[in-house]
Each structure stands twice: as structure tokens, then as C-alpha cells.
FIFIFI-824614 format. One line per field, with one value per residue (C-alpha): residue in three letters; x, y, z. Coordinates in nm, 2 decimals. Layout:
// FIFIFI-824614
aa = (Ala:...)
px = (X:...)
py = (Y:...)
pz = (Z:...)
//
This chain:
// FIFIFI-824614
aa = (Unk:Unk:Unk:Unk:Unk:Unk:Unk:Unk:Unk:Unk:Unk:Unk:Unk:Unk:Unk:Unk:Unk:Unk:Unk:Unk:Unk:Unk:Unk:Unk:Unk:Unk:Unk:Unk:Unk:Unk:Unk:Unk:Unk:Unk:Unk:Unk:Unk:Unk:Unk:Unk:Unk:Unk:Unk:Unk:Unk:Unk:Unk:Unk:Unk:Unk:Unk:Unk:Unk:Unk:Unk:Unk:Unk:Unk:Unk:Unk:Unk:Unk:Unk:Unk:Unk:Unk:Unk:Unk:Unk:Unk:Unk:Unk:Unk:Unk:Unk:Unk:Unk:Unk:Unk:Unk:Unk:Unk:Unk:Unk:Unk:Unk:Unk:Unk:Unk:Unk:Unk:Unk:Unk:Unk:Unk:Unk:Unk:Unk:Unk:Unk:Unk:Unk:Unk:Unk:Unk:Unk:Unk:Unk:Unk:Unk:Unk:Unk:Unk:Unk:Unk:Unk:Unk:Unk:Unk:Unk:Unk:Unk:Unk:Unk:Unk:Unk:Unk:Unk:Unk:Unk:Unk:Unk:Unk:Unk:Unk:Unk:Unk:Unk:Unk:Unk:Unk:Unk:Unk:Unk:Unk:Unk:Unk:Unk:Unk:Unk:Unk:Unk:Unk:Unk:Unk:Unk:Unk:Unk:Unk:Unk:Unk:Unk:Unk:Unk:Unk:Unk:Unk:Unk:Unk:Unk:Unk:Unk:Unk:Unk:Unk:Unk:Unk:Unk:Unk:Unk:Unk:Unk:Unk:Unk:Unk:Unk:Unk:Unk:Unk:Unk:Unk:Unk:Unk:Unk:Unk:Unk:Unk:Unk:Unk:Unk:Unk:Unk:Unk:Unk:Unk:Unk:Unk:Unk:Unk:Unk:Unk:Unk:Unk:Unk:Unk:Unk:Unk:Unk:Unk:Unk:Unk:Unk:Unk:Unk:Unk:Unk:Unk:Unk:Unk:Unk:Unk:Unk:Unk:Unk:Unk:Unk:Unk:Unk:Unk:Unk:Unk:Unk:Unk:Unk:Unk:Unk:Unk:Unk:Unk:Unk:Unk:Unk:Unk:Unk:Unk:Unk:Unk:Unk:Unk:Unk:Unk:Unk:Unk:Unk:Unk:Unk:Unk:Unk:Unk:Unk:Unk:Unk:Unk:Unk:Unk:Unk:Unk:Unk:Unk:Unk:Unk:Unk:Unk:Unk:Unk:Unk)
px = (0.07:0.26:0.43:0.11:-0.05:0.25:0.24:-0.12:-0.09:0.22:0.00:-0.29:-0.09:-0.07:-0.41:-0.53:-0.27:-0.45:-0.29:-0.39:-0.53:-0.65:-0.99:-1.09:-1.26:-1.40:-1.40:-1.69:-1.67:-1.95:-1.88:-1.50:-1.45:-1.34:-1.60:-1.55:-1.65:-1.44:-1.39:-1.04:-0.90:-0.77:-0.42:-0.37:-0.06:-0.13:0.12:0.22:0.38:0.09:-0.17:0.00:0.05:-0.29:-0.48:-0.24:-0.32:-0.68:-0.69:-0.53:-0.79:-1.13:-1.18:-1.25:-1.31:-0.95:-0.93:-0.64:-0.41:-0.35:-0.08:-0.33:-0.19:-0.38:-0.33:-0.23:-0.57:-0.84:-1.22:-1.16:-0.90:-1.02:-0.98:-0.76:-0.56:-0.43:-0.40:-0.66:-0.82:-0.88:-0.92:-0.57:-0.54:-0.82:-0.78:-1.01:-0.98:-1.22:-1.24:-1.53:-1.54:-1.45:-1.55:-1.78:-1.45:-1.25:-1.52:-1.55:-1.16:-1.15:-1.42:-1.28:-0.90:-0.98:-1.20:-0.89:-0.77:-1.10:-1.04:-0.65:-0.44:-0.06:0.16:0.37:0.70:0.57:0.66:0.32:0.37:0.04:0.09:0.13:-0.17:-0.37:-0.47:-0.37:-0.50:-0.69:-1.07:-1.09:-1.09:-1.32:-1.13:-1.19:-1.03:-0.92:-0.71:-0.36:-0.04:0.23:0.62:0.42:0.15:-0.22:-0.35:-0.61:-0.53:-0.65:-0.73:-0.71:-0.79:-0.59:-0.34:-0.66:-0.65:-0.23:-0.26:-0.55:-0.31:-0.02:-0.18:-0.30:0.01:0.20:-0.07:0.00:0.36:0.43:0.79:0.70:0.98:0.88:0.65:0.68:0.52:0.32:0.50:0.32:0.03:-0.32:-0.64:-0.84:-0.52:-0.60:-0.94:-1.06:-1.39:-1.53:-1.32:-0.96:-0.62:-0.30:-0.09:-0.19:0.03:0.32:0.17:0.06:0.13:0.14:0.13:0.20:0.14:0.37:0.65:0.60:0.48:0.39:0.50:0.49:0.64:0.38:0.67:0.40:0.41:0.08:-0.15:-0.29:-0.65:-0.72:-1.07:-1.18:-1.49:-1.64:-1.90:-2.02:-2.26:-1.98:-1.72:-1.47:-1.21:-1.17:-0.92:-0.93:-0.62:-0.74:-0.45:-0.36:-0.19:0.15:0.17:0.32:0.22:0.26:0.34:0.29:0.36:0.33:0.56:0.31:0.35:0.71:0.91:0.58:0.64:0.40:0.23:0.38:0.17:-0.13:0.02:-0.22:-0.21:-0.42:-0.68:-0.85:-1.12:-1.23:-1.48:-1.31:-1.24:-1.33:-1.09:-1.08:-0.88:-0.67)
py = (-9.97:-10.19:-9.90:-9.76:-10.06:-10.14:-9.81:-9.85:-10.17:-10.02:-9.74:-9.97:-10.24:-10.06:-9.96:-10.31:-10.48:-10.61:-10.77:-11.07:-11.03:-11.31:-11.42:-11.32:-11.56:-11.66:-12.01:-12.13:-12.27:-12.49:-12.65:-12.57:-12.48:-12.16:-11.93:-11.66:-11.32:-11.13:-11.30:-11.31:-11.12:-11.27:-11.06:-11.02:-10.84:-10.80:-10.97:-10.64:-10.90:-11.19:-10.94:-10.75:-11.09:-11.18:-10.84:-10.87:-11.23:-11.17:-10.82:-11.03:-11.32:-10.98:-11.05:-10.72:-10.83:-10.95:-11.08:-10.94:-11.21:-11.18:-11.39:-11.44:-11.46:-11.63:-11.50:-11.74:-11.80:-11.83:-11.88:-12.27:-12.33:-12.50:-12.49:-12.82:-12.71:-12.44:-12.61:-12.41:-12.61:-12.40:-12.08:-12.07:-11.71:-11.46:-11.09:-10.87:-10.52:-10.25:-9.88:-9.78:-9.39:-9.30:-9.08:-9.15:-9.05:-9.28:-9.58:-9.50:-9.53:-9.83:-9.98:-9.89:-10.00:-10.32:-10.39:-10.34:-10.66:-10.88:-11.25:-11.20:-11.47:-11.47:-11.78:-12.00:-11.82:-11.51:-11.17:-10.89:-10.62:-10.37:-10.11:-10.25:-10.43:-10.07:-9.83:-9.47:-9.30:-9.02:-8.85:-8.98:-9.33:-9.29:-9.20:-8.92:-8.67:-8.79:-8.75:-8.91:-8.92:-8.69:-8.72:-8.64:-8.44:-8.54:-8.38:-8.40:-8.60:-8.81:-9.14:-9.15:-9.46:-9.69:-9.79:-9.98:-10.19:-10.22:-10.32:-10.58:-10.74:-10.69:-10.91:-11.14:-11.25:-11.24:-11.48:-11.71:-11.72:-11.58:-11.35:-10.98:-10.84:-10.47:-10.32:-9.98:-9.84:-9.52:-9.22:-9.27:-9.46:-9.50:-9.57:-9.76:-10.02:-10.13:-10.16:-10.52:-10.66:-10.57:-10.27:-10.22:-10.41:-10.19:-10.47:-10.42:-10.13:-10.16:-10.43:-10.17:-10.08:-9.77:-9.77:-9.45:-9.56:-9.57:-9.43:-9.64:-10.02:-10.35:-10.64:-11.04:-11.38:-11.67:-11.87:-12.19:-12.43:-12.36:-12.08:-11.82:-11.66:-11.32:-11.23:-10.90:-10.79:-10.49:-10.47:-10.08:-10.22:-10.38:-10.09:-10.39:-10.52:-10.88:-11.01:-11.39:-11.60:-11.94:-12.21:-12.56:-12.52:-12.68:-12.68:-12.36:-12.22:-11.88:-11.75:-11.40:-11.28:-10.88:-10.71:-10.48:-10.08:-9.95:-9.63:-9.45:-9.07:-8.77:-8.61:-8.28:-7.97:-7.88:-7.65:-7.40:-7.27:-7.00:-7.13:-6.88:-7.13:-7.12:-6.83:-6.59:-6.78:-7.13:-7.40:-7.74:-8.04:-8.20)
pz = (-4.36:-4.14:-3.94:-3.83:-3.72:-3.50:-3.35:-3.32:-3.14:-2.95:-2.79:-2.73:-2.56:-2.20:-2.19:-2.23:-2.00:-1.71:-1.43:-1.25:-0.89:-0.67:-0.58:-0.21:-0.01:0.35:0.53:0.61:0.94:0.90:0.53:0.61:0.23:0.09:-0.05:-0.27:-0.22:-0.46:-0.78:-0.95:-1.24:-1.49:-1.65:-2.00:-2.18:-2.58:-2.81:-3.03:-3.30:-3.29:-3.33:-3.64:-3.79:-3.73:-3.85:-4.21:-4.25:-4.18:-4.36:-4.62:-4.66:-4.70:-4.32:-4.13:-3.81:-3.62:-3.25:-3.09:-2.95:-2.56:-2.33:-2.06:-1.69:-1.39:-1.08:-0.79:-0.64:-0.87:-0.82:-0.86:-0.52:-0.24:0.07:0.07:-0.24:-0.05:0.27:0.52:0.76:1.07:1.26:1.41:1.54:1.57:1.81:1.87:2.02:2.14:2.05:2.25:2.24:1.90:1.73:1.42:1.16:1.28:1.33:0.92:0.91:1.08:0.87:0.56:0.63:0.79:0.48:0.29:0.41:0.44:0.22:0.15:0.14:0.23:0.07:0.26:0.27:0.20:0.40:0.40:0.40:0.55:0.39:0.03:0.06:0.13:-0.09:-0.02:0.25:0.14:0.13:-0.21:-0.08:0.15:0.49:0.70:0.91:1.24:1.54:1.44:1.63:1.46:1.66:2.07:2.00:1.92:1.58:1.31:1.00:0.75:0.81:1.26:1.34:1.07:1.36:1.57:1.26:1.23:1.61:1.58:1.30:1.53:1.79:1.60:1.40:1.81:1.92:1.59:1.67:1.34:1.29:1.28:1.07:1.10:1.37:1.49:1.88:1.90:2.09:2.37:2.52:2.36:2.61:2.28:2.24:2.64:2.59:2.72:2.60:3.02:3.05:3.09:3.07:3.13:3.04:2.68:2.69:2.46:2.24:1.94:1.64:1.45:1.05:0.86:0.46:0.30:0.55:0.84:0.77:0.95:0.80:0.91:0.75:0.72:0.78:0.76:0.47:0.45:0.31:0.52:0.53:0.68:0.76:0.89:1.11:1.23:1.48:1.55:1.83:2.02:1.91:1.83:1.56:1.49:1.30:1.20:1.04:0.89:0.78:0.96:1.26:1.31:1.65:1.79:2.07:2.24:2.60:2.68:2.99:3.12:3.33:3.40:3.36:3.44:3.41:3.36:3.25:3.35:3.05:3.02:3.11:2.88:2.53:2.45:2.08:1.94:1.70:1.48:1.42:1.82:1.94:2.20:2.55:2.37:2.45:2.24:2.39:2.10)
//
């Protein structure tokens, strides 16, 4: 009867629902068109009153086979946009930083969240938001145990190494002259953050940022009228980040200038904690 069918097509209605997402793409900087590496999804939400029409109409004419009706919902970039339809014509901010030391867990945790952003775009207008865009940090997505920051003291944690990747964006939305609207230092200086491509720059201190998903976010206004590309790279052989932004320039600019290091504080003496995990007179610097 016609109360089962609706409550048949009620309970079927969610797990068919399928929301849009939009394509990811790269710019070629040769052809300097959009290519598309992750293809979009196409949302759908089932009409629950077209389809019961249709099956008793159909039902009604001997048919036994009914399409279901769908409203179908495009996301806002499909496979089809081009690089000109969205207004990207240029590299016009790329960073890179260096993380030279680290361990192998948090090389894979930089891989994996960096990836997370690889061929996103972010419309004119639009405020990101870092930690929305990521999936949760956890072992089941792939990330690993590392050291993180937690309040001043140096732990183990899943997913050590996400903030190289919230400070390469950092940098590279400061050096596009884009508003950061949230942005959030470490507790206290990290040696990886003042890595220089040669060596070492202590004037890099001061200019990370620490993301704790979903507590503690990083988020930036493309405040362009243009769209905005990010592109993500990780090279293991030269133990850097880079982090590329494609639109069309409008002629900002940025000056950066360093005061150098001041009111620098003394790390405190060394805590020692027992650690059943050590053999007897083993010591492990955390």
C-alpha cells in the first residue's frame, strides 16, 4: 500500500543522498589550463513524493521496473571549468619550508595532511577554514604517532607534524597579502619552522602556526575577486613542503621585515619522569 511505500522511500532517502563535492585540479604551468585530478561528485537528494507518484503510475500501467526521481545538485566546480572561467592565471604565492631531521612518523604525517589539501579551490569572498577542510586526525586515516606540542611540554601524539603543514599555509597566505582571520603560535619555539633551504634563519621565529583539529584552527579570507588554487608538494629527498596558490594577481605586494630574536627565555631545567617502558638507568629525551 501507499503507507509502506512512503515509509520505504522515507528510510531509503538518506542513504541515497549524496552531496556534491568539487572537482580537484592542478595548473599546468605550461598549457596554463586547469587539469583535473580528482573528478567531481555530483549530489543527489530523492524526491520521496515524485518517486511514490512515479512507482503507482508505473505499478499502475503492469510496469515493474520504476526509476526513482532524484533533484540532482552540481557542486561549484565541476570537471568542465576552466581555468578562465574561474579566473586563475598565475602562480601568485608559493612557500616552501624544510623539516630536515624528522622522524619517518611525522614525514608520513606531513605527507598525508598536506595531501588533504592538494587541488582545492577557495571562492572569491570566501573565508577557509584548515581544519574543516581535513579529515580527522586519527590512525585510521592514515597518521601516526608523533611528537606534538601539548600547553610547554613536548609529547607523543597522533598526527606530530600536521603544524609543518599549518605553517607552510601560514606563510604562504602572509606572502599573498591575504587577511588571516585566525592563526594561533606554538608555546614556544620549533628548530623545523626556521629551517632555511641552506641551513638556518632565526628570523623565522614567530612566523608559525599551530593547528589542533578541531580545537585550534587556521583560517584565511581570499579576499580576491578571483578564485584561488592550492597545490601541495612533498619532496622526502629535499625534506621540504611547498605550498603553491594559483589566481591572477591584483597587484598587492608584501613587506616583511624581522626584528630579529628578542626577550629570549632559558628553557627550564630538564623534567625527569619515570617511564615503565625504559630499561633500568635508560634515559629517553622527549
Amino acid at each position: 500500500n501507499s503507507q509502506t511505500l512512503r515509509a520505504f522511500l522515507d528510510g531509503l532517502a538518506p542513504q541515497v543522498q549524496r552531496f556534491p563535492v568539487s572537482a580537484r585540479m592542478i595548473f599546468n604551468d605550461e598549457t596554463r589550463q586547469l587539469e583535473v585530478i580528482q573528478p567531481a561528485v555530483i549530489g543527489r537528494n530523492l524526491l520521496v513524493e515524485d518517486s511514490l507518484r512515479s512507482v503507482q503510475e508505473q505499478l499502475a500501467a503492469g510496469n515493474h521496473s520504476v526509476p526513482l526521481v532524484f533533484d540532482y545538485l552540481n557542486p561549484d566546480i565541476t570537471d568542465d571549468k576552466t581555468a578562465a572561467d574561474l579566473g586563475i592565471t598565475e602562480l601568485v604565492s608559493s612557500y616552501t619550508s624544510y623539516f630536515r631531521g624528522s622522524s619517518p612518523d611525522r614525514v608520513q604525517n606531513i605527507k598525508i595532511a598536506s595531501g588533504e589539501f592538494h587541488g582545492l579551490f577557495i571562492a572569491p569572498g570566501q573565508t577557509f577554514s584548515m581544519a574543516s577542510a581535513m579529515r580527522e586526525v586519527t590512525l585510521d586515516n592514515g597518521y601516526a604517532e608523533a611528537v606534538i606540542i601539548v600547553g610547554d611540554r613536548s609529547v607523543k601524539g597522533v598526527g606530530g607534524g600536521v603544524c609543518q603543514v599549518s605553517t607552510t599555509l601560514f606563510r604562504t597566505v602572509l606572502y599573498a597579502g591575504l587577511p588571516v582571520n585566525e592563526r594561533h603560535a606554538h608555546a614556544y619555539r620549533v628548530g623545523y619552522y626556521e629551517q632555511t633551504s641552506s641551513g638556518h634563519n632565526a628570523n623565522l621565529a614567530g612566523l608559525d602556526a599551530t593547528v589542533y583539529v578541531p580545537i585550534v584552527d587556521f583560517r584565511f579570507t581570499n579576499d580576491t575577486p578571483y578564485w584561488l588554487l592550492m597545490e601541495t608538494y612533498v619532496n622526502p629527498g629535499s625534506s621540504s613542503l611547498t605550498w603553491k596558490f594559483y589566481s591572477t594577481s591584483d597587484g598587492r605586494s608584501v613587506d616583511l621585515q624581522a626584528s630579529g630574536i628578542t626577550n629570549e627565555v632559558d628553557a627550564p631545567p630538564p623534567l625527569y619522569k619515570e617511564n615503565p617502558d625504559l630499561a633500568k638507568g635508560e634515559i629517553c629525551l622527549a
